[in-house]
C-alpha positions as a Markdown table, in Angstrom:
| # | Residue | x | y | z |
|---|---|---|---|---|
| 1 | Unk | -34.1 | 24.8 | 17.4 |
| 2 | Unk | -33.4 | 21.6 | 16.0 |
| 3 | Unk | -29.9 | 19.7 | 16.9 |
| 4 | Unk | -27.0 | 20.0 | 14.8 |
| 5 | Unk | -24.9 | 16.4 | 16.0 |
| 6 | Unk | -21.3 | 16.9 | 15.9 |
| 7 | Unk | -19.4 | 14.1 | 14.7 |
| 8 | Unk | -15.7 | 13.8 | 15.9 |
| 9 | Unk | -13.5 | 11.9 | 13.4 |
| 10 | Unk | -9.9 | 11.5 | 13.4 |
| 11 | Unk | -8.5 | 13.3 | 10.7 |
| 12 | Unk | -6.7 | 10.5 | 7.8 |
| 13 | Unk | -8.6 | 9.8 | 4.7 |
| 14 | Unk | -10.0 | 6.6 | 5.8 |
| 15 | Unk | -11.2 | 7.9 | 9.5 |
| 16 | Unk | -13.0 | 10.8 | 7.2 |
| 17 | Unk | -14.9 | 8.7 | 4.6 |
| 18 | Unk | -16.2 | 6.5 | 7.8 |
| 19 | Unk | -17.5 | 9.5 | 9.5 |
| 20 | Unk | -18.7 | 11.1 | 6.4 |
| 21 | Unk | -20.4 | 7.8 | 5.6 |
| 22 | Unk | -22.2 | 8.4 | 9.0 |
| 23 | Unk | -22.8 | 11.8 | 8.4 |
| 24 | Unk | -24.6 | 10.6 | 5.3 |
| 25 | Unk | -26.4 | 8.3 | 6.9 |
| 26 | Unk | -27.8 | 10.5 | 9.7 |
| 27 | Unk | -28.9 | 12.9 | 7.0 |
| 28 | Unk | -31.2 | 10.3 | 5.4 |
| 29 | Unk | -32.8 | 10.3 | 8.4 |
| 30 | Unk | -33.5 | 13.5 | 9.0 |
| 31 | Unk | -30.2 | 14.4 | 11.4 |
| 32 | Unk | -28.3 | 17.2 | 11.0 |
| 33 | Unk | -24.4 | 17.1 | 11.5 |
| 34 | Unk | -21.2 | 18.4 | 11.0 |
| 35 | Unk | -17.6 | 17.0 | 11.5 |
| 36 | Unk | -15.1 | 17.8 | 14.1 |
| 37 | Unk | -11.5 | 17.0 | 13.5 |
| 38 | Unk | -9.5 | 15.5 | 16.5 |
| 39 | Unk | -5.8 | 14.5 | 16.5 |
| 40 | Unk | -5.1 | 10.8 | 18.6 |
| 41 | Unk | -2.2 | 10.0 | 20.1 |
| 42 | Unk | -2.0 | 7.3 | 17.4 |
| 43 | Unk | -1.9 | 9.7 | 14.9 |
| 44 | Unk | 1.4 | 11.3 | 16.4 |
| 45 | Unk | 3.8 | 8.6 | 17.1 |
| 46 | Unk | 4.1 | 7.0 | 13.5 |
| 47 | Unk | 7.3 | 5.1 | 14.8 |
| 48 | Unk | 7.5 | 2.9 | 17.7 |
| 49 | Unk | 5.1 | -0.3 | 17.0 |
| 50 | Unk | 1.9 | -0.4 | 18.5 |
| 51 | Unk | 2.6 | -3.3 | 20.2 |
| 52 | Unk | 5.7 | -1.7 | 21.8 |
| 53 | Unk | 3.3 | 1.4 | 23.0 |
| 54 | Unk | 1.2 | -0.7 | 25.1 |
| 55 | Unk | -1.6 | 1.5 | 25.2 |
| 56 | Unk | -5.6 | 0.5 | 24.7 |
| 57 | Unk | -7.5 | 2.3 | 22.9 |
| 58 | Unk | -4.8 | 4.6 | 21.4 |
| 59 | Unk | -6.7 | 5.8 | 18.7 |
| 60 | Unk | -9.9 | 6.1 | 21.1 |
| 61 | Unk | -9.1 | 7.5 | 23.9 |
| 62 | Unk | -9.0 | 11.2 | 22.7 |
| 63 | Unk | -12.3 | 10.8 | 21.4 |
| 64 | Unk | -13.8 | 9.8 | 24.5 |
| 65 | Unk | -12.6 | 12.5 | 26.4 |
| 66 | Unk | -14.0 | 14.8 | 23.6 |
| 67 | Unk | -17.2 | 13.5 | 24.2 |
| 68 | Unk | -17.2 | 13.3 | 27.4 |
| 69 | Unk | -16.7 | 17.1 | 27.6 |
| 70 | Unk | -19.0 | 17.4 | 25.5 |
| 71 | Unk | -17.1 | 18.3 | 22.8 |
| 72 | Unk | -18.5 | 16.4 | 20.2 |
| 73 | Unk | -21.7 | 14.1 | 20.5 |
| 74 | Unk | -21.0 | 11.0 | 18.5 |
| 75 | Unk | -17.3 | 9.7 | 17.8 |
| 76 | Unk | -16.7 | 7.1 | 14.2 |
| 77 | Unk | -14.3 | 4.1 | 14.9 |
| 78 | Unk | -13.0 | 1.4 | 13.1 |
| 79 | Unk | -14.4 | -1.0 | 15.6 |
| 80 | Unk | -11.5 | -2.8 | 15.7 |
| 81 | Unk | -9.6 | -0.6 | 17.1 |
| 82 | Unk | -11.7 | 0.1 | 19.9 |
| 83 | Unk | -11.0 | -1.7 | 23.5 |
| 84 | Unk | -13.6 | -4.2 | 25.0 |
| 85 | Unk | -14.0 | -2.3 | 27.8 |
| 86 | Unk | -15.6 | 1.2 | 27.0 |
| 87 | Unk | -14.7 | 4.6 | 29.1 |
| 88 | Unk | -16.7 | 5.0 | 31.7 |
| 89 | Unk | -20.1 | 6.8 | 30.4 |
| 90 | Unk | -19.5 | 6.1 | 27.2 |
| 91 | Unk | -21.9 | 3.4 | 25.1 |
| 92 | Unk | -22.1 | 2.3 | 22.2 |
| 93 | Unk | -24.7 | 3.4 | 19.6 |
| 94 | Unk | -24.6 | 2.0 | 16.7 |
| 95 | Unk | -22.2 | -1.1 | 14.4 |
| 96 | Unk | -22.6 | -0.4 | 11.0 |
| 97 | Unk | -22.7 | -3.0 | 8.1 |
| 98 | Unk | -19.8 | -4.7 | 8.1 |
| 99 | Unk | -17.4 | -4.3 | 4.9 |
| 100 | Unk | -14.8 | -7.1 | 4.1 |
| 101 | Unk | -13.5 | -8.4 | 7.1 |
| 102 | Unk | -10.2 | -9.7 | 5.4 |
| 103 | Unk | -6.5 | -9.3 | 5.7 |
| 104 | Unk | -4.6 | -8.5 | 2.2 |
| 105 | Unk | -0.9 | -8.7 | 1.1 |
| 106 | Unk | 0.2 | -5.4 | -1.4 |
| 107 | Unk | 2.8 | -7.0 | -2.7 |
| 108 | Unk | 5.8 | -5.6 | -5.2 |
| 109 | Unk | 7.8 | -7.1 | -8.0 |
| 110 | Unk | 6.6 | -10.3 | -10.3 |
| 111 | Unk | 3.0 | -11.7 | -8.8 |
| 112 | Unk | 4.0 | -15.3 | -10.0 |
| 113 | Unk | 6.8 | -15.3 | -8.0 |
| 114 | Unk | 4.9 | -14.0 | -4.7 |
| 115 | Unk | 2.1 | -16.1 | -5.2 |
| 116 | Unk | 4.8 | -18.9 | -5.7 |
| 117 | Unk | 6.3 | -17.7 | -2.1 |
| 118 | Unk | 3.0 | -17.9 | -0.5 |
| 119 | Unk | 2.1 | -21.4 | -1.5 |
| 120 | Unk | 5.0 | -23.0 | -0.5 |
| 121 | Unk | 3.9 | -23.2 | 3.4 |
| 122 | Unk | 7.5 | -22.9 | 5.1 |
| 123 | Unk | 8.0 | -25.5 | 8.0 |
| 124 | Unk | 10.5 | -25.0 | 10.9 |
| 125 | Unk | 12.2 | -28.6 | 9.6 |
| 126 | Unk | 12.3 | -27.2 | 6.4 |
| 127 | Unk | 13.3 | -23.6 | 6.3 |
| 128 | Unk | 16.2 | -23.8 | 4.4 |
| 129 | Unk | 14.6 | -25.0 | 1.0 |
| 130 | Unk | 13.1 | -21.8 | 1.2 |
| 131 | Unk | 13.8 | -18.4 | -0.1 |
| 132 | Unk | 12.5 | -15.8 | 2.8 |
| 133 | Unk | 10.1 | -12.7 | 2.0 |
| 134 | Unk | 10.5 | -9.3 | 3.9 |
| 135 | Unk | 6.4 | -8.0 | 5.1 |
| 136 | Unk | 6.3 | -5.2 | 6.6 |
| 137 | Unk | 2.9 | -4.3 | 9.5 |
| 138 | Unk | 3.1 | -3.2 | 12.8 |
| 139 | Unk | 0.1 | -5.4 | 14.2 |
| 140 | Unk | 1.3 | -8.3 | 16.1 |
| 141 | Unk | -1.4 | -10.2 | 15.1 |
| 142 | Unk | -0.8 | -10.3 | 11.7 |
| 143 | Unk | 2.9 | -10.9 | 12.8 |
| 144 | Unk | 2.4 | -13.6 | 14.4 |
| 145 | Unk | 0.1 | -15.3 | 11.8 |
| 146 | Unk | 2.3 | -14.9 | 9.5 |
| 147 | Unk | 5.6 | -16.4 | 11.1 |
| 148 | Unk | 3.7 | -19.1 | 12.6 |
| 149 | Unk | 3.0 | -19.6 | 8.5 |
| 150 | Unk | 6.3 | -18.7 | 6.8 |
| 151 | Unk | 8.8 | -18.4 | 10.2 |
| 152 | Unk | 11.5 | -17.8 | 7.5 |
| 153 | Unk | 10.4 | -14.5 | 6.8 |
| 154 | Unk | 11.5 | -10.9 | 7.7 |
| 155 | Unk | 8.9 | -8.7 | 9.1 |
| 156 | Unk | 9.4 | -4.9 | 9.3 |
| 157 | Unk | 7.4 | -2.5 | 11.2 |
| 158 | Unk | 5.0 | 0.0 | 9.7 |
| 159 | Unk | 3.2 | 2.7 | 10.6 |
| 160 | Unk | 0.6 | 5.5 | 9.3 |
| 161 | Unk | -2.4 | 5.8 | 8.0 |
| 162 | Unk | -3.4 | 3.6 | 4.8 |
| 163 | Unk | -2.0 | 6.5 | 2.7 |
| 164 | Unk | 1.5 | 7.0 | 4.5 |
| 165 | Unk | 1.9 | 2.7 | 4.6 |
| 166 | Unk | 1.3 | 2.5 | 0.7 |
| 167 | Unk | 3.9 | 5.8 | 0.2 |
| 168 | Unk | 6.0 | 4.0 | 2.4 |
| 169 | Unk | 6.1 | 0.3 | 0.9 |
| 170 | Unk | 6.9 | 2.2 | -2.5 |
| 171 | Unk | 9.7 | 3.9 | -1.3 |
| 172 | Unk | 11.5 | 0.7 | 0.8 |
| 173 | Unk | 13.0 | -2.4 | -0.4 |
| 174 | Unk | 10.4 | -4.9 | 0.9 |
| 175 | Unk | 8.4 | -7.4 | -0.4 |
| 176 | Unk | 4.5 | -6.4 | 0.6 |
| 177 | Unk | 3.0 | -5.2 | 3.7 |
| 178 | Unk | 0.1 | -6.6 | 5.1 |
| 179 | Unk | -3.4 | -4.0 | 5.3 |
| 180 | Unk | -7.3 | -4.4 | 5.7 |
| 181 | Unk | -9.0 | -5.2 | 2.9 |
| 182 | Unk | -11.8 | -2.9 | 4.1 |
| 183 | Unk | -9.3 | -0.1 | 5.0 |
| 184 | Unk | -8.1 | 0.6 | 1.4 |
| 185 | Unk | -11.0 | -0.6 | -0.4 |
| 186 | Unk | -13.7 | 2.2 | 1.3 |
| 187 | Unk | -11.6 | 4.9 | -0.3 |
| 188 | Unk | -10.9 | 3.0 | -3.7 |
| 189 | Unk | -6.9 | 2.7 | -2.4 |
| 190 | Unk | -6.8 | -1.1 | -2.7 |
| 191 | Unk | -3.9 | -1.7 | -5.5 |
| 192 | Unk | -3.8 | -4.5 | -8.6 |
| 193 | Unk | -1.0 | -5.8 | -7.0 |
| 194 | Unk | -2.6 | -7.2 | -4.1 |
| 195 | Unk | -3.9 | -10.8 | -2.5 |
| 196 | Unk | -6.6 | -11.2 | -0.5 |
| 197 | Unk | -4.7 | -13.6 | 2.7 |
| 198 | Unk | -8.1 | -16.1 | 3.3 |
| 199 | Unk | -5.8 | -18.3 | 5.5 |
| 200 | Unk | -5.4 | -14.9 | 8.0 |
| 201 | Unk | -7.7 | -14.9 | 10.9 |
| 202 | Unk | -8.6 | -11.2 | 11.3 |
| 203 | Unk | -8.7 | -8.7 | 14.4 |
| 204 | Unk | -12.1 | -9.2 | 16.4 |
| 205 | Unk | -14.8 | -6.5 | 14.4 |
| 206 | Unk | -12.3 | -6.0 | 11.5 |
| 207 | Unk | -14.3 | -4.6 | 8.9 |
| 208 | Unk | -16.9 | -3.1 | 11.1 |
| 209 | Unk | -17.4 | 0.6 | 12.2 |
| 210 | Unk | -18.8 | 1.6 | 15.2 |
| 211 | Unk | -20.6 | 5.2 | 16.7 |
| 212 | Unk | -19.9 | 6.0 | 20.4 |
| 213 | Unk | -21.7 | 8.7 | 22.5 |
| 214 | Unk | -22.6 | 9.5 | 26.2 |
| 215 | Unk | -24.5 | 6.7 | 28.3 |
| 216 | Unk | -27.2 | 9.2 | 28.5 |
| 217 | Unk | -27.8 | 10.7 | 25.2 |
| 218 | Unk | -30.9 | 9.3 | 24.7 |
| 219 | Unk | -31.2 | 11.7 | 21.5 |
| 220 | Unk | -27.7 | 10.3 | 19.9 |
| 221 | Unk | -28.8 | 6.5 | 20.6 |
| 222 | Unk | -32.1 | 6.7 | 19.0 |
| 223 | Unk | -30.6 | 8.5 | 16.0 |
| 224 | Unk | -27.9 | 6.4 | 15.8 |
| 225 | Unk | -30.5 | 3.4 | 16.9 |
| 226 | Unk | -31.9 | 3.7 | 12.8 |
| 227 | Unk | -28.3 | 3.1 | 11.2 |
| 228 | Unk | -27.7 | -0.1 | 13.5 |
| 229 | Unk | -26.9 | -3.7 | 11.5 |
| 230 | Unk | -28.6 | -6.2 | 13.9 |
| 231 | Unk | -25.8 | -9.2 | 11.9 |
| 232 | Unk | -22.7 | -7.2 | 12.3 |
| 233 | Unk | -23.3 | -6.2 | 15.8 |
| 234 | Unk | -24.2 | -9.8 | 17.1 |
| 235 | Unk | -21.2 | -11.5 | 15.5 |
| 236 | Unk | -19.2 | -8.3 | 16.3 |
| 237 | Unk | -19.8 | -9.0 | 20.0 |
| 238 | Unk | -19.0 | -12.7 | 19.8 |
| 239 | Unk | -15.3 | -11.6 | 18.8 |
| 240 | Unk | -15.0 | -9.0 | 21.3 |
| 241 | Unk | -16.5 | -11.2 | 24.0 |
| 242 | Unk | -13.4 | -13.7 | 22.7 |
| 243 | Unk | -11.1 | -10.9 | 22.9 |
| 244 | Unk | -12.3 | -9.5 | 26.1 |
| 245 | Unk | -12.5 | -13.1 | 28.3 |
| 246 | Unk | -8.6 | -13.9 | 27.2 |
| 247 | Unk | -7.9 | -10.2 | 28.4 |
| 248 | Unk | -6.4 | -9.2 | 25.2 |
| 249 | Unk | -5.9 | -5.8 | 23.8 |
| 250 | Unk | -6.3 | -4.2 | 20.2 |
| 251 | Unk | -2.4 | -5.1 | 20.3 |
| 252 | Unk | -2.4 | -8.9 | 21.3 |
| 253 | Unk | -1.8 | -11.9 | 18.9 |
| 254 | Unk | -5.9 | -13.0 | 19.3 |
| 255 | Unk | -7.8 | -13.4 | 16.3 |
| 256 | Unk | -11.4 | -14.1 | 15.9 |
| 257 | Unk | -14.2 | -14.2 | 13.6 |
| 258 | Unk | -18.1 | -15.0 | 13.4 |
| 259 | Unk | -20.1 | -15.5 | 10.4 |
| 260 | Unk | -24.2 | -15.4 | 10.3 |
| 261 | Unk | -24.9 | -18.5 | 7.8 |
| 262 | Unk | -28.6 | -19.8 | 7.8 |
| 263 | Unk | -29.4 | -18.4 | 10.9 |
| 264 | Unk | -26.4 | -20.3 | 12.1 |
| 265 | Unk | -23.1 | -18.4 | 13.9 |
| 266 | Unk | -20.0 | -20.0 | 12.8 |
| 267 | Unk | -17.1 | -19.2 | 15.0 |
| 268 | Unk | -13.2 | -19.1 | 14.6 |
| 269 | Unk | -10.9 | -18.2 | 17.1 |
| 270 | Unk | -7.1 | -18.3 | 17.8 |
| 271 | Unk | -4.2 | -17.4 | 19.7 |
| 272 | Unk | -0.3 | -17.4 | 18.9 |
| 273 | Unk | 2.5 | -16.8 | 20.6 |
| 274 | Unk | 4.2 | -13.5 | 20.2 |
| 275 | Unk | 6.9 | -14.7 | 17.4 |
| 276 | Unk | 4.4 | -17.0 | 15.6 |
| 277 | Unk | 5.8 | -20.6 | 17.1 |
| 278 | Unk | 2.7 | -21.8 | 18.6 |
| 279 | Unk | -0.9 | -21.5 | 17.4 |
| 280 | Unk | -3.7 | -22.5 | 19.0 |
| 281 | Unk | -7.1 | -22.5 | 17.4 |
| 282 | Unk | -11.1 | -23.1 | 18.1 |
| 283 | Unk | -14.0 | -23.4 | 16.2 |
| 284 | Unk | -17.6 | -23.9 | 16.7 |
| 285 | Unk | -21.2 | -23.5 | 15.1 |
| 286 | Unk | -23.9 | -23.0 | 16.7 |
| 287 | Unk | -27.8 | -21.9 | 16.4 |
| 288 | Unk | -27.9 | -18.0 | 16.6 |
| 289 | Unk | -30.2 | -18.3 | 19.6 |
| 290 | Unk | -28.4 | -20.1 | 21.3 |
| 291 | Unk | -25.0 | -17.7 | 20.6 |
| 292 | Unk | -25.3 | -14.9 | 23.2 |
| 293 | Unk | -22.1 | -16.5 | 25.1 |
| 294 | Unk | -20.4 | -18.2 | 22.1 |
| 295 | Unk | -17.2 | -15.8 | 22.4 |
| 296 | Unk | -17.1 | -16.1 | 25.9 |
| 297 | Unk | -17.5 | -20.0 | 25.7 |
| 298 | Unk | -14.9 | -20.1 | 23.6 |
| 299 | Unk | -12.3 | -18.3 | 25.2 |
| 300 | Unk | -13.2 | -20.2 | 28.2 |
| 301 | Unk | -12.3 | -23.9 | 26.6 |
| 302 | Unk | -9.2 | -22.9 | 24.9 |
| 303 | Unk | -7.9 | -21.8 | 28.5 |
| 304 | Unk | -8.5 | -25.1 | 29.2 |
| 305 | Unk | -5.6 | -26.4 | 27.0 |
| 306 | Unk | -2.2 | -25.9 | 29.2 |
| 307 | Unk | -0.4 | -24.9 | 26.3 |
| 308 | Unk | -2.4 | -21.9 | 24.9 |
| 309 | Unk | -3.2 | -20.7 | 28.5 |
| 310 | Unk | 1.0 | -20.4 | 28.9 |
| 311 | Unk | 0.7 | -18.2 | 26.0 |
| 312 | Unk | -2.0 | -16.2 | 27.1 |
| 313 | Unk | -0.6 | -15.5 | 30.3 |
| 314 | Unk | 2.5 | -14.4 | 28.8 |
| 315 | Unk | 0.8 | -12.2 | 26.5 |
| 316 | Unk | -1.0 | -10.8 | 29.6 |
| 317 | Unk | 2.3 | -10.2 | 31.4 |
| 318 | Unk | 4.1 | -8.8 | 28.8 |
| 319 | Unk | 1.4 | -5.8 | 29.0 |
């Protein structure tokens, strides 16, 4: 009898359509599959910030110990969301193509005036010439980035899924709120009244979705093997390995980003401090042969400079 692959999901919109999309996928290769619905812990607490939880992997972890009981057999991610460090017995299978890989502001009232708000770069010396935006997120990455940018602004906390944050934007008086491109965009959510923030470094693999099963599936990782993209997963790593070495979670104020241009990888990396004060960045290019360690490297030379290595210790602390 031929294997019927369960695919465990999480169970908003966006979490479906990925494991759908794998679903599809599989099928085109001859895989059979159905979906299994699993509730994370993320899911539940819709209130307290993510930073604030603390917690690795929140959105993971109840996956991996589905599949680890075998459960399900494969488990769909937003990669980005997963922790550097995978469960014990658990491997990864498969990065698919990566979508957009950018942050976006859904903004509300008169664009001309937001857009006039966004270009006027607030200083610290200069705050007061400025009128202050309320943004609402919950990732203190995109927190940080943003006060280090505008530290005028007020920035609220919101959780959910994509469908819950866009309800509740509507219903309170702010500004925008800050989402992934990629996030509202797969499940046609992305609004008009929305600008794409190229200035924001994104979460290491933003943009990328990723297949989990058991170390030794062999079945699952040569199905999955067909549906790998060679690109995504190299410069995917390159983040992660960033990410990783400066012992930062999916809730740390580290950004990173690798691009595959003419067989080249061009790198960007940074780290604030928690309110947006300091920001330390790195970039590099180098020959895609030659970028196995390039995250690693990275992450290793801006703990070289006294200043960013204070921050990252504090942001290790604080955990």
């Amino acid at each position: 009898m031929k294997r019927r692959l369960k695919i465990g999901t999480r169970e908003s919109q966006l979490a479906i359509w990925q494991a759908s999309l794998v679903q599809t996928f599989l099928k085109e290769n001859g895989f059979d599959s159905e979906l299994i619905f699993i509730k994370s812990e993320g899911d539940k607490d819709l209130i307290t910030p993510l930073y604030e939880i603390g917690v690795q992997g929140i959105f993971t972890k109840t996956l991996d110990a589905a599949l680890l009981n075998n459960r399900i057999d494969l488990a769909v991610h937003s990669m980005k969301d997963v922790p550097t460090k995978l469960a014990t017995g658990i491997s990864q299978a498969a990065v698919l193509k990566r979508a957009s890989y950018k942050d976006i502001l859904v903004f509300k009232g008169d664009k001309n005036y937001i857009e006039s708000e966004l270009n006027n770069i607030q200083h610290p010396i200069s705050n007061d010439q400025f009128s202050s935006l309320t943004v609402a997120t919950s990732s203190i990455r995109r927190k940080a980035q943003w006060l280090n940018r505008y530290p005028n602004d007020k920035i609220e906390n919101l959780r959910g899924n994509v469908n819950t944050r866009l309800k509740k934007l509507k219903e309170n008086n702010w500004n925008g709120a800050i989402f992934a491109a990629a996030g509202l965009e797969r499940i046609n959510l992305r609004p008009e009244n929305s600008i794409d923030l190229n200035w924001m470094l994104p979460a290491p693999a933003q943009g990328a979705i990723t297949i989990s099963c058991r170390e030794n599936d062999n079945f699952c990782l040569s199905a999955c093997s067909h549906l790998n993209d060679k690109a995504t997963q190299i410069c995917t790593k390159i983040e992660r390995d960033f990410l990783r070495t400066l012992l930062g979670g999916c809730s740390t104020p580290i950004s990173a980003l690798a691009v595959l241009e003419n067989d080249k990888i061009i790198f960007k990396g940074n780290v604030c401090s928690v309110e947006g004060k300091e920001k330390f960045d790195i970039t590099k290019e180098v020959a895609i042969e030659n970028a196995d360690d390039l995250g690693t490297n990275s992450a290793e030379e801006l703990l070289e400079n006294k200043e960013a290595k204070k921050i990252i210790y504090e942001i290790r602390n604080a955990k």
